[in-house]
Every structure is written in C-alpha cells, then in structure tokens.
N, C-alpha and C positions, 0 to 999 in steps of 0.2 A: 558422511562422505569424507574422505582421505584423499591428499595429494603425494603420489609417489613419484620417486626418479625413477626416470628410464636410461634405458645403455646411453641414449642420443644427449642425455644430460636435461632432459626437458619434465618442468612437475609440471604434471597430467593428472587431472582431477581423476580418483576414482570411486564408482560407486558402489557405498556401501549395501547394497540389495538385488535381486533380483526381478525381472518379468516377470511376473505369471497369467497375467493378463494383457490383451493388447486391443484399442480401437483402431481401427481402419481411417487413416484421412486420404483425403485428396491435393491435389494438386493443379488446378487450372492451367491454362495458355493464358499468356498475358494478356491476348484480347477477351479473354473470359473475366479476368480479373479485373479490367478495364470497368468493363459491362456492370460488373456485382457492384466495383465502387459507384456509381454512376447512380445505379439503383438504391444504393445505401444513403445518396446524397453526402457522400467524400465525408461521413464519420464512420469510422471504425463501430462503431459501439451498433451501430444499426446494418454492418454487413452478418447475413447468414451462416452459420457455422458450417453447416456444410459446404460452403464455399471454400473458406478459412483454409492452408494446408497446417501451419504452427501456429496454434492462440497463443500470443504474448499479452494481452490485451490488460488479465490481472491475474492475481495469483488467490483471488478472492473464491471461495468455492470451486476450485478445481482442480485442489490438488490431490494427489493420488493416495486413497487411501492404503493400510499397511491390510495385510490378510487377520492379524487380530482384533481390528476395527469393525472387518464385516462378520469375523464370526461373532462379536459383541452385539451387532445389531439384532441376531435370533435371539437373545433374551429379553429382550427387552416389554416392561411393565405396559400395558398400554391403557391403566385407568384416568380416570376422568383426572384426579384428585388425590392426592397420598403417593402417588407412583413408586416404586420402589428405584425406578429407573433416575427419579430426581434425585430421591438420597443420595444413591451411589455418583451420582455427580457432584454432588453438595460435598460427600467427604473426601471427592480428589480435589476438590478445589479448594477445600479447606487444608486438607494438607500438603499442596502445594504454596498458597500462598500465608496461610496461616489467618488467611481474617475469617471473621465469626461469620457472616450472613452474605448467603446467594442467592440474585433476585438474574430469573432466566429473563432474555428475551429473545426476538426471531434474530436478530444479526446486529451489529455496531452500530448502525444507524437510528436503532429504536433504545440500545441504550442512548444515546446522546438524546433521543429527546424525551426521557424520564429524566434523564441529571440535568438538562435546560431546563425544563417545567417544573423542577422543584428548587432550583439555584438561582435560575436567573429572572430579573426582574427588570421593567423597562428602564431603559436610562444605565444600568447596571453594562461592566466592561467583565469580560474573562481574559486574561491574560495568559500566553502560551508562545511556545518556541516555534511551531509556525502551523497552522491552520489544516485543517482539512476540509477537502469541500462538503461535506453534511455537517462538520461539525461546525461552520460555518453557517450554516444554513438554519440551523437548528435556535443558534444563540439568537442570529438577526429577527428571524418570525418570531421568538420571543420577547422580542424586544430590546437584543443587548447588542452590544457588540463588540468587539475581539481587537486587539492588539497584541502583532507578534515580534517576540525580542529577540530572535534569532541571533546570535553571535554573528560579526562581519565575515568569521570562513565561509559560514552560511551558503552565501550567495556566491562564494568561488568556484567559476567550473573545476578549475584544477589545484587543487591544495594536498599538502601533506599531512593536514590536521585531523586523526583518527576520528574525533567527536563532533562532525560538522553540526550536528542537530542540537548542541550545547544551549541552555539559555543564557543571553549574556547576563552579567549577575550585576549590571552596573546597570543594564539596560532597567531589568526587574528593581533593582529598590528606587529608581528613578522614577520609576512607573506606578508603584502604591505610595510613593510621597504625592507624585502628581493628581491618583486619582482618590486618595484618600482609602485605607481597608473595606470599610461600608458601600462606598460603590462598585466595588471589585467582588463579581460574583464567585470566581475559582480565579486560579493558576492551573492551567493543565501542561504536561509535561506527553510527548506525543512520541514514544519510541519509532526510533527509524522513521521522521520525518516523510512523508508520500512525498510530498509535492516537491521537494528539492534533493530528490535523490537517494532517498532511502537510506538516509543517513544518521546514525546509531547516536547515542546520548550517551552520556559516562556517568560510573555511580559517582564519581566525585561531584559532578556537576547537580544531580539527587539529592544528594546527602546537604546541599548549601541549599539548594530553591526549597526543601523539605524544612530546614533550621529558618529560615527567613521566613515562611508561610506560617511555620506554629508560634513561631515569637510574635506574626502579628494578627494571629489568628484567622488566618486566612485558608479555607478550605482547597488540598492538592490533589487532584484529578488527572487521573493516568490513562491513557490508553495504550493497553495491552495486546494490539490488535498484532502489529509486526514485534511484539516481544524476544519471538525464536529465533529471530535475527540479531535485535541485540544483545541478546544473551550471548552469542558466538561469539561477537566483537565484543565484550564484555570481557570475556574468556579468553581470548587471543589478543587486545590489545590494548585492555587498561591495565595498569600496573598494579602488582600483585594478587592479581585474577587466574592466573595462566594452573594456579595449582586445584581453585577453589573447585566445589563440587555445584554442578547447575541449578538445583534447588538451594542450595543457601543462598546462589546471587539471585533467585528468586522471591526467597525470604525477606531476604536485606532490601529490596527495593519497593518491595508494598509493605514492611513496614513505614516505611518512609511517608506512605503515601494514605489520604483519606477514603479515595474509591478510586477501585481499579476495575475498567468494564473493555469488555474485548470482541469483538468479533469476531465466531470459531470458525467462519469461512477462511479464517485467515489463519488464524491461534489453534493448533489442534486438526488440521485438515480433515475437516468436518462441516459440519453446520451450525447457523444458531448463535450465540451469544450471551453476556450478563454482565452482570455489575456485583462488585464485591466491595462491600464497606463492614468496619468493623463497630462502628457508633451506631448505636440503638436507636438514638432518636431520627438518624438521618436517615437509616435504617426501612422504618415506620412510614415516614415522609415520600420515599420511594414507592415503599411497597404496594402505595393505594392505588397506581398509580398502573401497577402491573395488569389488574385481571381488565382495567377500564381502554389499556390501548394494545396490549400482547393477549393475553392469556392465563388463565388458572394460575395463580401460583406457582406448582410445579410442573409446570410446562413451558409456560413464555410464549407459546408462539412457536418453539419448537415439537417436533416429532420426538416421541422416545426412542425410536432407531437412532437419531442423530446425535440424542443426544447420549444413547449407549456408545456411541464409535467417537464423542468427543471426549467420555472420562477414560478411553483408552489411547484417545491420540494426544491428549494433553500429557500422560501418563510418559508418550513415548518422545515426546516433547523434552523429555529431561536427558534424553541421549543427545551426547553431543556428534553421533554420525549423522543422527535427525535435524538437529539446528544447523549443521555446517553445509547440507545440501544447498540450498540455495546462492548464499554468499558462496561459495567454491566456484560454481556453476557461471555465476555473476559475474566472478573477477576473471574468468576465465573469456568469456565473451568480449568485457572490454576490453582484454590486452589483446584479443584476435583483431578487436575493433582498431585501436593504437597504433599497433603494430600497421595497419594500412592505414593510417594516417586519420582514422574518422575521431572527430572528437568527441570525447565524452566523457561524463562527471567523472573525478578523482579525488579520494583513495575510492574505489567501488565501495558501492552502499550494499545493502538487503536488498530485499524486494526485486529487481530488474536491475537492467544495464540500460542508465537513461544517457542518450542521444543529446550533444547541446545542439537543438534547432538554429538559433541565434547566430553561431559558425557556420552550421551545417549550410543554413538558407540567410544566411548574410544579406542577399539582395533583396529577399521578400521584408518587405516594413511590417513591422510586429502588428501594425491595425488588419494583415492580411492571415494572420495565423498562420505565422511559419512553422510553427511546432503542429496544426494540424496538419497542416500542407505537408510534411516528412513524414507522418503518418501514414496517409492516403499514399503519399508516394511509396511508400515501403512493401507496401500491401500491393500496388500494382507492379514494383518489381522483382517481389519474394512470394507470396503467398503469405507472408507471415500479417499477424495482426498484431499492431501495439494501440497505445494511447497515449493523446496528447495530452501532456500538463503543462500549464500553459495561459496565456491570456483564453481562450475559451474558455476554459478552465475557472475562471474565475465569474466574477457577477458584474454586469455595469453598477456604475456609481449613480445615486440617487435622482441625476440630471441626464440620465442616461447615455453619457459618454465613457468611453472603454476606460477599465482600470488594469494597464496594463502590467501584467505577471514582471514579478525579477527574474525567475527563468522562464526559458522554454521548451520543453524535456518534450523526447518522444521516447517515451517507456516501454520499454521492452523486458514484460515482467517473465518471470522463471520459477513456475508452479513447481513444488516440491514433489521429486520422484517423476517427472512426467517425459523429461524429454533426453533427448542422446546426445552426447558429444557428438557424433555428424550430425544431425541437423543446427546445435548452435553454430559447428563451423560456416554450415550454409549459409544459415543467418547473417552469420559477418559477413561472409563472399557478396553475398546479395546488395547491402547496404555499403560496402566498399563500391560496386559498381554505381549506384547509384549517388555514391559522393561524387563518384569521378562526373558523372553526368549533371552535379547538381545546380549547374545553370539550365536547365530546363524544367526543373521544377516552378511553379506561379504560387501565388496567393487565394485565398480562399476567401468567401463576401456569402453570410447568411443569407438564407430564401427563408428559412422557416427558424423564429428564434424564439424559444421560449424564454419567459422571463428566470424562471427559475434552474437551477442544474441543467443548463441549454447543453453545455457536452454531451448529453447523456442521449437525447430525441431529438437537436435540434440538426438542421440539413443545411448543406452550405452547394454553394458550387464554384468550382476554377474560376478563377478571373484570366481569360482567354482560355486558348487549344493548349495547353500543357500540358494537361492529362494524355490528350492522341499523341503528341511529338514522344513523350515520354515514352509510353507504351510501343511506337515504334522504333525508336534506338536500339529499344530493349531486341527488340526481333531482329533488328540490322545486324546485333552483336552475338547473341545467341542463336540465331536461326530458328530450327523447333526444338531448339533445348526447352524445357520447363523453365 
C-alpha cells in the first residue's frame, strides 16, 4: 500500500491490489443491532457474524488471502507423515528467518503452551515488554508468572515516541538482579504489543535485551505474530532502516533471538503457526511435546492447504506493499478519528486504531467496563464489531478482586486487504456521532463470568436503560438512515 498526493493536497492511502472477489454483508437498523447485542450479552465476541456489517473485532484469521495463496492450496501433500507440503514450508521459513528447526502448530496459542511446558516451572517469573492474554494464561496454569517492563511511553495515550512497545532497559536488569537468572524462565520480547496499541519495538531496543539475555544466559523469546507490522515501522521509522531490504531486518532480529513462534492467522494471512529455534537441545525438548498436544510432526494441527497458502503468504510478507497495508489503513482512521475530535492512541500502531475508553467514557468508573461499554456501544451505533482491551481483558487477582488494566482500548482492528476507504470513513462518521452522544453510554456488571479468558464467553449486561436511550437518539438523528 502507497500514500499518494492528490490535486486537493491530501495523502490518500492507496491500494496496492485489486478485488476479485467479494462477500456480501449486511447492515441492520439500530433496533436490530440493539436486539443482536442484547442476545450476545453486550460482548462483541459472542454477537453473530451475520449480523456484523464491518468486523473489526481482530485481524486474526481473516485476512484476505492473495490469488497465489489459493492457487497454492491445490498442491498441496496431504500424507499422514513426510508431507512434502511441510518441507516446502520448512524451507521458506528457514530461509526467511535463517534458524535451523520448525516445529508446526494449530495457531499462537498452542505455541505458547509448548514454550510454557518446556520453560516454565512453578515459582519461575518470564519477563516481557507487556503480556498477552494467552500468553498470560499459559505461564500462570504453569505455574509462573510474568512481569512487564514496558517503557513509561508505554502507557501514554498520546506520545511522539516511534517505539512505544520498547523494554525499558533499566527496568529489565533491575528485574534479573531482583529475581536472580535461575528463577527467570524467558525474556519475551512481543512485536507490536496487542494490548496497548499495537505498538512496534526497535531493533535497537533488540539488539540490547538480546546482549543482556546471552551475557546472563537467559533464554529470549519472540513473538512473531504482528511481525508485518513491525517490520514497516522498522523500515519507516528507525534510523538507518529506510534503505534496508525486508528480509535482512528479518534476519537481524531472530538472530538475535533464541525462539521465534508466530501465529499464521496473524503472520502470513493464513492459518496455523510454529516455533523456530536454532539450539538442538531446546530443539528436542519441544518437539515431544508436538505430536502429544498438536500433531504429527509435520503437520501441527494444521491442514496442508494452510499450510501451502502460508509458505506463500509469508513469502509475500516480504513486500513492503504487503506489510504497509494495514498500518496506512490504521493511520488513516485515526486522523479521520482526531480530526473529529475522538481520542485515540498516538503515533498509530499495527494492528487497529485503538479508541482510549478512559476519555471516551470518562464518567463510567473502570470497575464498570468502559472499554467494553464503547464497544457494545459502537456496534449499536455502526454495525461495526471491535474489541475490548481492557480490564475485562484482564484476570482477577487471587482474592478475587479486579486488577484493573493501565489502558482501556476499544480496538478497531484492520485485516489486511479486506476493507475500503468508504467504509473506514463510515467507521469514523459513526463513532464521531457517538462521542458526541457519549454521556448516554452506562457501565457494564457480569451475569455470567468465567474464571478463565472471561472476554472471550463471558456476558454482561447495562447497568440501567442506556442501551434503549442509546439506540433511540441514534433514530432521533438519523431517522431510517442505516
């Protein structure tokens, strides 16, 4: 993707690609959308896709495959065992990132728990720039648990600093004096941070957590999941990157690193996942590890279709028209968003244009889920679907009172090739009206919570009629508009 001038003097994202395909969505009346959240129990994650008119929701398995992706999936090997169709992914991955061994699995989530069940041990801490929620999930059932060093830009909704996802470097050797190497399972380093905005890491910041981990032999653990993003920002805003070629800064950063495991829903717009380590023995330790909770060897748990359309989308992965889609898209959104006044994270991240809750719903008290509640609200006044990140988002503490989030993001993720510049304008239009309204928005109070990844299943409902007031202004203002 390419941003050109126009006569009017305005850079306009443009796309580098074409349709050739199109799905059909809809569009409800806000009392239909009223009705869907109602039945979803006011989380995104459990309304209906056919309901849906724009899923922002994630960029996770849905982005739009390229046409030599699907004609890759008609080769594809489909034996038990030996598959030809692993090789062929074994040597784009090796040639992309240069390390010796590829161990597949179904998606990111199931690498995280072969590198927890073989790293982590109870009492044991992993230390990382800032969490995700499985890979949260993964170390605590194990037994350990996580400390994040995030840099103070971190947490700024609005900062000028390129590399908000940076580890502070004072924070990390404070952190293995404190907890001694031996208790310290990993260091993981999490490109393009999720949970605070999809904000990108610098190889300089790499290059020092990398020297500090092998001086004190400490195992560094990458997730390559939002890579394609920051490789862009890689490539456009660290210094002396602007000329380099996408694979060398590929090169350069899992050398750096002991295992690098990714999620191809995300990495590759595909399916699927793995973990790439160069050390035999750690190697070994993994591998048993494969056929007991994914699959064969060379399969994982993935299909050979998938995994044909991911050694060709990782492949295209190294254009930089293909990594700039989204960030372009992204930054695009939130200056439509700015521009009407709505606030939200700055410099734009990867992944989505995240919404600060916190400003947005100022009067809702954080124990009420303001970041869901702008969710739910967004979806009754757009059609559109995002996700809260957020204190929901998070896990109660061991006494079972809320451990409340430092931010509160309604994510508004931007799947690669999927959608037009008119509808993200809509997007804004929609959630501009609804700032202007946004003292009618309420709090939100579980009915059903489960203990574990409750964002995902659990149901909440309004605390009072602010769902109906909502949904009628909408119709006072609009009439039968959509």
């Amino acid at each position: 993707m390419s941003k050109v001038t126009f006569l009017s003097g305005e850079n306009i994202p443009l796309e580098m690609h074409k349709v050739r395909m199109v799905q059909k969505v809809n569009l409800l009346p806000v009392e239909e959308r009223l009705q869907s959240m109602r039945e979803a129990g006011f989380n995104t994650f459990l309304l209906k896709n056919r309901d849906v008119f724009m899923d922002m929701l994630t960029d996770s398995g849905v982005n739009a495959m390229s046409q030599n992706q699907y004609a890759a999936m008609m080769q594809a090997d489909d034996s038990y065992a030996g598959s030809e169709t692993y090789y062929r992914l074994e040597a784009v991955l090796q040639d992309i990132f240069g390390m010796k061994h590829f161990l597949p699995a179904h998606q990111g989530r199931a690498c995280e728990h072969i590198i927890a069940k073989t790293l982590v041990t109870p009492g044991s801490v992993a230390l990382m720039n800032y969490h995700f929620t499985t890979t949260k999930a993964h170390i605590t059932l194990t037994g350990g648990s996580l400390e994040e060093l995030i840099g103070d830009e971190g947490f700024k909704i609005n900062s000028d600093e390129p590399f908000k996802g940076d580890i502070d470097i004072g924070k990390l050797n404070e952190a293995i004096k404190r907890h001694g190497k031996d208790k310290i399972s990993f260091v993981r380093i999490e490109a393009g941070t999720n949970l605070i905005g999809g904000q990108p890491v610098s190889m300089a910041n790499m290059r020092e957590v990398s020297r500090i981990c092998r001086s004190g032999g400490i195992k560094l653990v990458y997730d390559a999941s939002l890579l394609s993003d920051n490789l862009y920002f890689i490539k456009t805003r660290d210094p002396g990157y602007q000329d380099a070629d996408i694979k060398s800064i590929v090169r350069e950063i899992a050398s750096l690193m002991d295992i690098v495991y990714f999620s191809a829903r995300k990495l590759g717009s595909a399916r699927g996942g793995g973990i790439l380590v160069s050390d035999d023995e750690l190697f070994l330790k993994m591998r048993e590890l494969v056929p007991l909770y994914e699959g064969f060897l060379t399969y994982g748990g993935m299909s050979v279709r998938e995994m044909e359309a991911l050694s060709v989308g990782l492949q295209e992965t190294m254009d930089i028209d293909v990594i700039s889609q989204t960030p372009i898209i992204v930054e695009a959104l939130c200056n439509e968003l700015l521009a009407k006044g709505v606030p939200v994270v700055t410099p734009p991240g990867g992944l989505g244009c995240h919404v600060d809750a916190m400003q947005f719903c100022s009067h809702i008290p954080q124990d009420q889920y303001p970041a869901g509640a702008l969710a739910a609200a967004i979806f009754i006044a757009s059609g559109v679907r995002c996700m809260e990140r957020g204190t929901m988002s998070e896990q109660r503490n061991e006494d079972g009172s809320e451990r409340m989030a430092e931010m509160e993001l309604a994510r508004l993720a931007v799947p690669r090739r999927v959608f037009t510049l008119s509808q993200v304008k809509y997007t804004a239009d929609r959630i501009a009206w609804l700032y202007q309204n946004r003292r009618l928005i309420g709090g939100l109070e579980f009915t059903e919570e489960p203990k574990v990844l409750r964002f995902f299943f659990g149901r909440l409902q309004p605390i009072g009629g602010w769902a109906e007031q909502l949904a009628e202004q909408f119709r006072k203002d609009f009439g039968d508009s959509l």
